[in-house]
N, C-alpha and C positions, 0 to 999 in steps of 0.2 A: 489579407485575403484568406477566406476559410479554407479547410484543406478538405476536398471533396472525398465523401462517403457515401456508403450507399442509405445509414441512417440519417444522414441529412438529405438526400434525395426523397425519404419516404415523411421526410418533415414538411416536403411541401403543401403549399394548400393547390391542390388539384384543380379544385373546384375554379377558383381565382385564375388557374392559368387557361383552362374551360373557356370560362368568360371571355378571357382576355384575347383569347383564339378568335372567337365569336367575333367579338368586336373588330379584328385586326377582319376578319372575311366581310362582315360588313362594311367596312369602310375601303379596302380590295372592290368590291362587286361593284357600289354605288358609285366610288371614282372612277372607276374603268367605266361604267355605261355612259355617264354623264363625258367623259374624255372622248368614244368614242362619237356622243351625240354632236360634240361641241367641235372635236377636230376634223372629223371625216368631211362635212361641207367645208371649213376652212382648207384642207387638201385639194378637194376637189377643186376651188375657186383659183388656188395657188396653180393648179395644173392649166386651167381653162388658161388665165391672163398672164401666164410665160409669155416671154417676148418669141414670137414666133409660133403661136399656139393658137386655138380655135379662136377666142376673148380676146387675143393680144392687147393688156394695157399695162406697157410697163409701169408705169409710175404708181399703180395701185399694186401690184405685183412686187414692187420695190417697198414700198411702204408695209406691205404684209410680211413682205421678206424679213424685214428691217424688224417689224413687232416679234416676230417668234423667234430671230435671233437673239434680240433682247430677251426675252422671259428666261427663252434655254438657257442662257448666260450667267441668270440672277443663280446664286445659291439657296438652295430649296430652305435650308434651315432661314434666310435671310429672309424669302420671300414670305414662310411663314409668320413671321415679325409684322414685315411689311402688311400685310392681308386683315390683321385683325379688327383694324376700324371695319373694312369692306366683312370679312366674315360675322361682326356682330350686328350689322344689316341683312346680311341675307339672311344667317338659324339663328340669331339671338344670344349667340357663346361662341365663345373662341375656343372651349374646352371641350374634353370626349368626342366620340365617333360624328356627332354633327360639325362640331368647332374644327375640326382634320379634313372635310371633304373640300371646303371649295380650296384653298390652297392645294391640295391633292389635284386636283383636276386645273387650275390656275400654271401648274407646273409641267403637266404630263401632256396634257389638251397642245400645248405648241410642238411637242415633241411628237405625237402622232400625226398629227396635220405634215410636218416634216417627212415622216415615214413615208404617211401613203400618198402622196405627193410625187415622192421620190417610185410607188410603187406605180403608181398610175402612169411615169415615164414608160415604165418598160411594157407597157401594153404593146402589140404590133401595130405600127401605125397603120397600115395594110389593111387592117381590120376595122377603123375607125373613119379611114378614107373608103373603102368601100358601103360602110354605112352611108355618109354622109351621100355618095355618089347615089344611093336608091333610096333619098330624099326625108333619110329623118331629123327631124326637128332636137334640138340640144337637151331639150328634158329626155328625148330617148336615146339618145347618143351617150348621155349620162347613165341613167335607169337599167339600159339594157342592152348596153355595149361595154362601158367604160367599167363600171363596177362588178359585172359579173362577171368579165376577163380578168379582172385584177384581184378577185377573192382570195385566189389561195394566199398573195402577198399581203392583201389588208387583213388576215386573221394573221400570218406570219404575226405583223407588223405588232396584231392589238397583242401577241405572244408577248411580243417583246416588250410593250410597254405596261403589260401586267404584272412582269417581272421587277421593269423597273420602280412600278407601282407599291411593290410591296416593299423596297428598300427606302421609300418614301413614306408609310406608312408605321416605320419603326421610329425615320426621323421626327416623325411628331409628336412618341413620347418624350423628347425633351421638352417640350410646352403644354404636357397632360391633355397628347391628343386621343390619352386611351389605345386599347390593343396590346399585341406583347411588346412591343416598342416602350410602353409607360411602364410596363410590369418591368422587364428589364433594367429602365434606369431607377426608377422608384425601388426596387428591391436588388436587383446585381451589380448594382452602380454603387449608389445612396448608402445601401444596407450593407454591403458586402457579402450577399449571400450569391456567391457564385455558382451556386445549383442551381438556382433560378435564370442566371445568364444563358448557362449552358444549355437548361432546358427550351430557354426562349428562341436562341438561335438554330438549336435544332429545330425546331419546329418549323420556322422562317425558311430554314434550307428544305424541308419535307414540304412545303408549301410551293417555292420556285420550283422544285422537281416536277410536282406534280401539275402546274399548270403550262411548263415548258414541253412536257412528255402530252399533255392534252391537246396543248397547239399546235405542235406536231403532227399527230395523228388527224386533227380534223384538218391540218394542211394537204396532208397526202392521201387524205378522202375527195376531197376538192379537187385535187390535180388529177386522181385518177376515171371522175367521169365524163 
């Protein structure tokens, strides 16, 4: 391992970790929308047809239950393995910021569904029977009952799965999914240049800071109108 200095800190190539930033927020931004597109109705449906719930059916409820325990379960580094026939059907490469998303969201997508599932419980039921009782229909029970009591914890929720989005997003440069994840193993792994490691993970922890400290904040904008 090299002995860190600050001449080997100004040996880096900047530019390269620039990129690699870039890329790591690209593929951050595009899993998170696509996770929230794909788990938020999956939540939702898991809430409706609990056994005891508006939908009550359990056996599809069991069955959905059953699929997102399984995916949580797989190891992300595993599932990325697993994925690449499926990922070179959807973009065409297994490799860089396109080759990293749909395993990205393959991974994350069960995990939020779980979240807000888990968030849309604690809505007051009070609130939902009282809807129902001055006769709206389940697309509004949905639209403008359910999900707008339960904001502040579905952004909590996509908080937290942002977070764990980008500890996901390092894991994919061991398969040259691009971002500082690839720059790190490719150069502070591979190369031994541990200035580049060091740099990578700080940047990774300035990144979780800063989107932990944002969902925060628009949590308790939410809660306070």
């Amino acid at each position: 391992m090299n002995t860190l200095s600050w001449a080997a800190f100004a040996a880096i190539d900047w530019s390269e970790i620039g990129f690699a930033s870039l890329d790591t927020l690209t593929m951050l931004g595009m899993a998170l929308l696509f996770t929230v597109l794909a788990g938020l109705p999956v939540g939702v449906l898991l809430y409706l047809t609990a056994p005891g719930a508006l939908l009550a059916r359990p056996r599809l409820y069991a069955a959905l239950s059953l699929a997102i325990n399984l995916l949580r379960s797989l190891p992300f580094i595993i599932l990325l393995i697993v994925m690449i026939p499926l990922t070179l059907q959807l973009v065409g490469t297994s490799l860089g910021v396109a080759g990293a998303i749909p395993p990205l969201v393959a991974a994350a997508a069960p995990f939020f569904a779980r979240l807000a599932e888990n968030t849309l419980r604690e809505v007051d039921p009070g609130v939902v029977e009282a809807s129902q009782a001055m006769g709206a229909r389940l697309h509004q029970l949905v639209f403008k009952v359910l999900l707008p009591e339960a904001l502040p914890g579905l952004i909590g929720a996509t908080t937290v799965t942002a977070v764990a989005l980008v500890s996901y997003t390092a894991m994919s440069g061991v398969i040259g999914g691009g971002g500082l994840g690839d720059l790190a193993v490719r150069y502070g792994y591979q190369r031994f240049q541990t200035e580049v490691m060091v740099v990578t993970v700080a940047l990774m922890l300035v990144l979780v800071q800063l989107i932990q400290t944002f969902g925060d904040r628009l949590v308790r904008r939410c809660q306070t109108r």
